[in-house]
C-alpha positions in Angstrom: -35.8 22.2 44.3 -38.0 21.8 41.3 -36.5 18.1 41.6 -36.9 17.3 44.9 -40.5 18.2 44.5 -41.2 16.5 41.2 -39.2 13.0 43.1 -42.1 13.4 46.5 -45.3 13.9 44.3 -44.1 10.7 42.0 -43.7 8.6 44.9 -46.8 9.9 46.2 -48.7 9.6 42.3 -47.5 5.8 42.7 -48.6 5.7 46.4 -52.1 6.9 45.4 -52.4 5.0 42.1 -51.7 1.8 43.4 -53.2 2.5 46.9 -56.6 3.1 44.9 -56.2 0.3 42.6 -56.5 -2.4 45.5 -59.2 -0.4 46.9 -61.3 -0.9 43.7 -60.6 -4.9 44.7 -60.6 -4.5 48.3 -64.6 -2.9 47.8 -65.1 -5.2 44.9 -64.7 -8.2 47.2 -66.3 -7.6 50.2 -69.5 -6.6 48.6 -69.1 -10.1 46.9 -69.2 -11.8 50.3 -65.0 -12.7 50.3 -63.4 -12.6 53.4 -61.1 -9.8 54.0 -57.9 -10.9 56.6 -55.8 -7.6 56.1 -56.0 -4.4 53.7 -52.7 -3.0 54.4 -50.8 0.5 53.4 -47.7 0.2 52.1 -45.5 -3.3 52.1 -44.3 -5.2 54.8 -42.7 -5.1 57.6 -45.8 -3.9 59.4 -45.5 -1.1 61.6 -49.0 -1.5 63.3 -52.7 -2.4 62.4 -56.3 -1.8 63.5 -58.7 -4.8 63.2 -62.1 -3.5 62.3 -64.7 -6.6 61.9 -63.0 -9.3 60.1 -60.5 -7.0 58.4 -56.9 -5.9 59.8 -56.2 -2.4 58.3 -52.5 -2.2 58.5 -49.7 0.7 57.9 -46.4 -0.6 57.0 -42.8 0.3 56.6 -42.3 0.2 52.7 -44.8 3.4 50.8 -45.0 2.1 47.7 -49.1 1.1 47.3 -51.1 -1.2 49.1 -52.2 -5.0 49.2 -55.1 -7.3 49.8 -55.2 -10.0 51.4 -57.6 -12.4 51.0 -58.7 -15.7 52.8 -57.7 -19.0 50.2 -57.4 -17.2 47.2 -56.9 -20.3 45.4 -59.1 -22.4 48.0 -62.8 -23.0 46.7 -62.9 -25.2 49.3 -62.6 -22.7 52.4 -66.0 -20.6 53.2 -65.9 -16.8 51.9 -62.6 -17.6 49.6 -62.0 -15.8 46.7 -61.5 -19.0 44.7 -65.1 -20.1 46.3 -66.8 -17.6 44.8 -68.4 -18.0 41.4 -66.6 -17.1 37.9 -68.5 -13.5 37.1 -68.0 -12.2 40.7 -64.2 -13.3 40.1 -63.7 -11.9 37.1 -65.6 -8.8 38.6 -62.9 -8.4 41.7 -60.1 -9.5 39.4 -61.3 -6.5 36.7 -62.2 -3.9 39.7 -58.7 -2.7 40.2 -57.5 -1.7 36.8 -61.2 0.0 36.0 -60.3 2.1 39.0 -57.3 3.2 37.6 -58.1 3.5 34.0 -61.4 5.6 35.4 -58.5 8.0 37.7 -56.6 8.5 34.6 -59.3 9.8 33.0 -59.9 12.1 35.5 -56.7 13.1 35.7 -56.3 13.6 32.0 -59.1 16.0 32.2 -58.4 17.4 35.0 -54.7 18.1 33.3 -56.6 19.8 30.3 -58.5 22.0 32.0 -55.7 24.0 33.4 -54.8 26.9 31.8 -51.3 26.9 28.9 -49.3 29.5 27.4 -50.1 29.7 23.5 -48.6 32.3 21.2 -50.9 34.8 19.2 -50.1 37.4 16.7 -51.5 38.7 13.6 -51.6 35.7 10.9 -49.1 32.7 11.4 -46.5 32.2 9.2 -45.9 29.4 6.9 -42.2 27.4 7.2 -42.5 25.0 4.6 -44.9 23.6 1.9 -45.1 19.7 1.8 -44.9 18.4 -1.9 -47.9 17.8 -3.5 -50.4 19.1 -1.2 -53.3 22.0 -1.4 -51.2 24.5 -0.4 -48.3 23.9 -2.7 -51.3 24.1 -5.8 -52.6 27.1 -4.3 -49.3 29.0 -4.5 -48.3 29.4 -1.5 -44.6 29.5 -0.2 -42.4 29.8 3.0 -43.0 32.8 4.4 -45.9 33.6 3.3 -48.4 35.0 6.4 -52.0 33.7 6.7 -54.4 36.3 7.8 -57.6 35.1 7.2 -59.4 32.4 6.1 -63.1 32.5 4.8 -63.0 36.0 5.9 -62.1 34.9 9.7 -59.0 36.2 11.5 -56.1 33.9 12.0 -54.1 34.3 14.9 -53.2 31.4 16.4 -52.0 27.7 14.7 -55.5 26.4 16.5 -57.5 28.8 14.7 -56.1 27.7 11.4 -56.9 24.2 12.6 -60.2 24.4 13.5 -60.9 26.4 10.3 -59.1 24.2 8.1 -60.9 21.3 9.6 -64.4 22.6 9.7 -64.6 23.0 5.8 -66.6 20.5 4.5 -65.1 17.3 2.1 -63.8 18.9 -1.3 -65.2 21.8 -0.1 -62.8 24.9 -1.1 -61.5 27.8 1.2 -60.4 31.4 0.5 -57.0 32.2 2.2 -56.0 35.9 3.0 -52.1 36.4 2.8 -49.1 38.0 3.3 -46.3 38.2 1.1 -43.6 40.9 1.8 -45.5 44.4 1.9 -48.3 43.3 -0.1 -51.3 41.0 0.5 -52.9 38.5 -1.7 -56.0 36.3 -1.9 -56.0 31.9 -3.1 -58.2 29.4 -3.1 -57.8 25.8 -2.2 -59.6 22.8 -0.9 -58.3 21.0 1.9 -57.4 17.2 1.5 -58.6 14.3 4.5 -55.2 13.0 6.1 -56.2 9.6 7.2 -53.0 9.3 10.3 -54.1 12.3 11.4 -57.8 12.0 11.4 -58.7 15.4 9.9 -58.2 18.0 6.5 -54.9 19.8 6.3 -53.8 21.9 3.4 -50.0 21.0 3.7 -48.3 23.5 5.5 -45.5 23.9 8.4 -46.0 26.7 10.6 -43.7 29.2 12.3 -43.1 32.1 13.9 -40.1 33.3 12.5 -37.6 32.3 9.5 -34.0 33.1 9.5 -34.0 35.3 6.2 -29.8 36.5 6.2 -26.6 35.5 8.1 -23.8 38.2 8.5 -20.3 36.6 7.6 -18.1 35.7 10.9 -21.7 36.6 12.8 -21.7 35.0 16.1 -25.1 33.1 14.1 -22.5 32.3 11.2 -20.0 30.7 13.5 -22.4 28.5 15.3 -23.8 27.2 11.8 -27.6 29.0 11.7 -28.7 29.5 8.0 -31.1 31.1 6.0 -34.6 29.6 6.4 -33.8 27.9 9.8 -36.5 28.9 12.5 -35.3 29.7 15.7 -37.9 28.0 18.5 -36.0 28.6 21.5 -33.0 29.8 23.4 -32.0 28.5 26.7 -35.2 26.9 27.1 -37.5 30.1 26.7 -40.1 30.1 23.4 -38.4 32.3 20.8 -41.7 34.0 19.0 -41.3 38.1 18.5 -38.1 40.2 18.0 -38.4 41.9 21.2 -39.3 38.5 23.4 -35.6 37.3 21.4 -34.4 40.3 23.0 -35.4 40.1 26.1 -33.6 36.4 26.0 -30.8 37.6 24.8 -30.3 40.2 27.1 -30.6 37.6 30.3 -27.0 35.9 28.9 -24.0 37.7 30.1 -21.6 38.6 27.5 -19.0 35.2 27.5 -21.6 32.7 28.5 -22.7 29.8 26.3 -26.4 29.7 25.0 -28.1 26.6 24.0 -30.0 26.8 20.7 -33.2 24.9 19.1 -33.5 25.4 15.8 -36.2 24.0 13.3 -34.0 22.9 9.9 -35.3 20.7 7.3 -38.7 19.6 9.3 -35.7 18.6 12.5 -35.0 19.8 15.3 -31.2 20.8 16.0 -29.6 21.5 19.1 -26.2 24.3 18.9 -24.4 25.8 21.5 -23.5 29.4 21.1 -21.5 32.3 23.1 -22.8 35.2 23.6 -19.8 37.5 21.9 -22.3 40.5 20.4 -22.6 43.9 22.3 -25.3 43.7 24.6 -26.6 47.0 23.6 -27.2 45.4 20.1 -28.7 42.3 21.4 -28.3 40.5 17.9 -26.4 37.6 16.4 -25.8 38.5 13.2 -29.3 37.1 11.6 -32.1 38.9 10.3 -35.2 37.5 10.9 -38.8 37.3 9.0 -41.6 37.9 12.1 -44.9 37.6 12.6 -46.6 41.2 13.4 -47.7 41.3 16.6 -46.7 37.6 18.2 -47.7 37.6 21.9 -48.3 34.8 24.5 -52.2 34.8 25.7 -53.5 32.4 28.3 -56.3 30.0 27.9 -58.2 26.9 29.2 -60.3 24.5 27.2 -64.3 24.0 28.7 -65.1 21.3 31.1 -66.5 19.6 28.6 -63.9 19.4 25.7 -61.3 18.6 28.3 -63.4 15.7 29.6 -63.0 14.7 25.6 -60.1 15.0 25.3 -59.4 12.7 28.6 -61.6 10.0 27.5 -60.2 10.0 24.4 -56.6 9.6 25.6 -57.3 6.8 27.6 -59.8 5.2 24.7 -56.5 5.5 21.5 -54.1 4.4 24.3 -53.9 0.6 23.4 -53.7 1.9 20.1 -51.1 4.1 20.3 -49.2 1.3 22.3 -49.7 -1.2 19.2 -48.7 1.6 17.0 -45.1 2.3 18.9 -43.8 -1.6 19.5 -41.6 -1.2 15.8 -40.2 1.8 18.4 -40.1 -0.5 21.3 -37.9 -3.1 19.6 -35.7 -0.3 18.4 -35.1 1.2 21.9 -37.1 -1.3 24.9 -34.1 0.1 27.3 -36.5 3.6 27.4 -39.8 2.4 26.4 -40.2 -0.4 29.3 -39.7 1.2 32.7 -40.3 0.0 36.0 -41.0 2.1 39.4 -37.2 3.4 38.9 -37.6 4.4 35.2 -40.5 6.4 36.0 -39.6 8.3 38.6 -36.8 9.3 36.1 -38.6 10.2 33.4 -41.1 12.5 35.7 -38.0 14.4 36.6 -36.9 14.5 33.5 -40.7 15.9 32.3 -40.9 17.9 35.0 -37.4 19.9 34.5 -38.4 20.2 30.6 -42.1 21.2 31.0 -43.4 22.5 34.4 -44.8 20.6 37.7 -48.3 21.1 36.2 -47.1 17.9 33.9 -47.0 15.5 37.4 -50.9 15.2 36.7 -50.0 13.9 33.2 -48.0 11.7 34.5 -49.9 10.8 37.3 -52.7 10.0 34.9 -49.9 8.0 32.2 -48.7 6.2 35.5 -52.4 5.1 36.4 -53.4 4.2 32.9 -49.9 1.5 32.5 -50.7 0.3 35.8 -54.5 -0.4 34.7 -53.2 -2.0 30.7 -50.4 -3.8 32.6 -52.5 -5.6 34.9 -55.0 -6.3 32.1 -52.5 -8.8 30.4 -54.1 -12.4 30.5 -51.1 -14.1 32.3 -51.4 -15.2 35.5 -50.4 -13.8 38.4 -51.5 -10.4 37.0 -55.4 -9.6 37.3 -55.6 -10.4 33.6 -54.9 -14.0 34.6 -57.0 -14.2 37.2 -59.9 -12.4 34.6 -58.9 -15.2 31.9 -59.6 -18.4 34.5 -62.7 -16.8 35.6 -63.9 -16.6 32.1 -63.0 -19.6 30.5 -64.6 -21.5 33.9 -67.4 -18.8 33.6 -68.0 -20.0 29.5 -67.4 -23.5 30.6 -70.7 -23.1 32.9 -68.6 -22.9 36.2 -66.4 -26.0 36.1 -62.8 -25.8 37.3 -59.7 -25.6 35.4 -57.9 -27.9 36.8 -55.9 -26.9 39.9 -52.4 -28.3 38.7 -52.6 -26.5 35.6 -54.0 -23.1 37.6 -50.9 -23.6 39.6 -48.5 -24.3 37.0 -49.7 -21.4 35.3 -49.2 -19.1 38.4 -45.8 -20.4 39.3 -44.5 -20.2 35.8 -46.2 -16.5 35.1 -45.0 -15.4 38.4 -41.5 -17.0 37.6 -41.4 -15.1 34.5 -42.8 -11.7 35.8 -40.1 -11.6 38.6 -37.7 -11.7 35.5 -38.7 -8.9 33.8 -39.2 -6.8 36.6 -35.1 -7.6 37.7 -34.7 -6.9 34.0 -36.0 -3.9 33.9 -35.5 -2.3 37.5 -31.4 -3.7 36.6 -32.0 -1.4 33.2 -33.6 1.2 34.8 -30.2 1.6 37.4 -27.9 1.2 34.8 -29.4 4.2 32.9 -29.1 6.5 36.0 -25.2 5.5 36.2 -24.5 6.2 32.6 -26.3 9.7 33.2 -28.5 8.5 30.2 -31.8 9.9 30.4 -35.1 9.7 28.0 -33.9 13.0 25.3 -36.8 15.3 26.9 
């Protein structure tokens, strides 16, 4: 069902996205002065119109976004054209559409922030692994060692630790509170900057729970878990306190194969298991290191810090774009998508993470929508924004009109290209039941 549903609100998402992206020209140009022959819903064939004024407002058979059409868009000899008008209120009408949607995504974004998640809590959080060289490994501190406080104040979640870690001044030192076996102990250490992530980090992995022992011929032993793996998650479900394990555990009947996600060596690995343990037991043969106390809490982040968060998704998205192209050559048969390829990988986010994600997506949809229309190649509205500047630097005169049209015909050509590229990718996937690894 969850599929059906996730399929309807991504054709409606598009719907919407695209709908309000022509708006943002359709309003742009008429306060310009540009006559308006039809704003239409959907593609063609029509299925019927209204004429209001000078404007046909039409519904039509195909529900995939909406269109503009202007009179002699590439005219400046007809009255009211869009080609008539002068190089800023182009590039204005041209630059209207992806500002709407690059504005939506934002809201979106923050919108997707605000609701409330499902964190774990407990009493300290447990360190996995110590990276070489850093503060912590200085300091003392190993794998399975539990943080309880630092500078005095409680830890109980990873974000706590965060936030404290990050707070502390440059080469200012901390005082860590911690666990090891039955007894406590107190270090010291000052954090170091990490310039790819953008804030101080003292060089720790964090868990919930380390695999300590494996019984020989274990159910555990003979699907390959070790000492000091992590188990994250079983069938899907969070794996973060002995009883919540339990409780998983207990939802398998006895002869039925359980899908595993285990944290080994900083990777994640994927085993099937079957359950062949006495259910009154509930175990698989491992013992397990815990953190005391490990619940899930709900919460929700203020208005304001998901607003910041939003606008700073949107602001770091060009540069996260230029930052994954060495991952784009490597694999462009999942990184470019058309309307086919994303409506897969929404299901695909959707049966991994909840429908709450559609507004993520919805937002990710509006935002490559908004950059993809940016790109200064005609017939996209970043070509359009490019002639209107150059002519607009050049004082107003014209490019000249065989070279706009050669432009148009040849972008065009080549746009048509990729898109059968793609959209012929983005089938070929579906019938080899490949999908995105979510």
């Amino acid at each position: 069902m969850d599929i059906a549903i996730a399929i309807i609100l991504f054709i409606i998402a598009l719907f919407v996205v695209i709908l309000l992206h022509e708006l943002g020209h359709f309003v742009t140009a008429k306060r310009a002065g540009v006559k308006i022959e039809e704003f239409g819903f959907g593609f063609p064939p029509r299925l019927f119109g209204i004429k209001r004024g000078e404007t046909v407002y039409s519904v039509n058979a195909i529900p995939l976004g909406a269109f503009v059409k202007s009179v002699g868009e590439n005219d400046p000899t007809l009255p009211r054209s869009l080609a008539s008008k002068s190089p800023w209120s182009r590039l204005s009408i041209y630059a209207a559409g992806p500002l709407v949607n690059i504005f939506l995504a934002f809201i979106l974004l923050s919108i997707f922030f605000m609701l409330p998640i499902s964190v774990v809590a407990g009493n300290g959080v447990m360190v996995r692994s110590i990276v070489q060289g850093s503060a912590a490994e200085e300091a003392g501190i190993e794998a399975g060692d539990v943080i309880l406080e630092i500078n005095g104040t409680p830890i109980h979640k990873w974000g706590d630790m965060q936030n404290l870690v990050n707070s502390s001044g440059a080469g200012e030192e901390i005082t860590l509170c911690l666990q090891r076996g039955e007894s406590s102990y107190v270090t010291s250490l000052k954090p170091k900057f990490d310039p790819e992530l953008g804030r101080q980090i003292i060089g720790v992995v964090l868990c919930w729970n380390i695999v300590n022992q494996v019984e020989e011929n274990s159910p555990a032993d003979n699907a390959g878990i070790a000492p000091g793996d992590t188990i994250l998650g079983i069938n899907g479900q969070a794996i973060y306190s002995n009883k919540n394990m339990s409780d998983v555990l207990a939802s398998v009947e006895n002869g039925q194969e359980m899908q595993l996600i285990l944290l080994r060596e900083e990777e994640e690995a994927l085993i099937g298991m079957v359950k062949e343990f006495d259910p009154a037991q509930q175990t698989m043969g491992v013992e397990l290191h815990w953190v005391d106390g490990a619940h899930i809490e709900r919460e929700r982040l203020s208005t304001g810090k998901a607003a910041y968060l939003g606008a700073s998704y949107v602001i770091h998205m060009p540069a996260m774009l230029v930052a994954s192209i060495p991952l784009i050559r490597e694999a462009p048969g999942k990184a470019l998508v058309g309307p086919i390829g994303a409506g897969h990988l929404t299901v695909e986010i959707v049966k991994s993470f909840g429908l709450s994600n559609m507004l993520f997506m919805s937002a990710i949809i509006s935002l490559g929508i908004a950059l993809f229309n940016l790109f200064p190649f005609p017939p996209l509205d970043g070509g359009g924004m490019l002639i209107a500047l150059i002519e607009g630097v050049r004082h107003g005169r014209r490019l000249s009109p065989h070279a706009v049209r050669l432009a148009q015909t040849i972008g065009t050509t080549a746009l048509i290209a990729l898109m059968i590229l793609i959209t012929f990718n983005d089938i070929l996937r579906l019938i080899k039941g490949e999908g995105f690894g979510l």
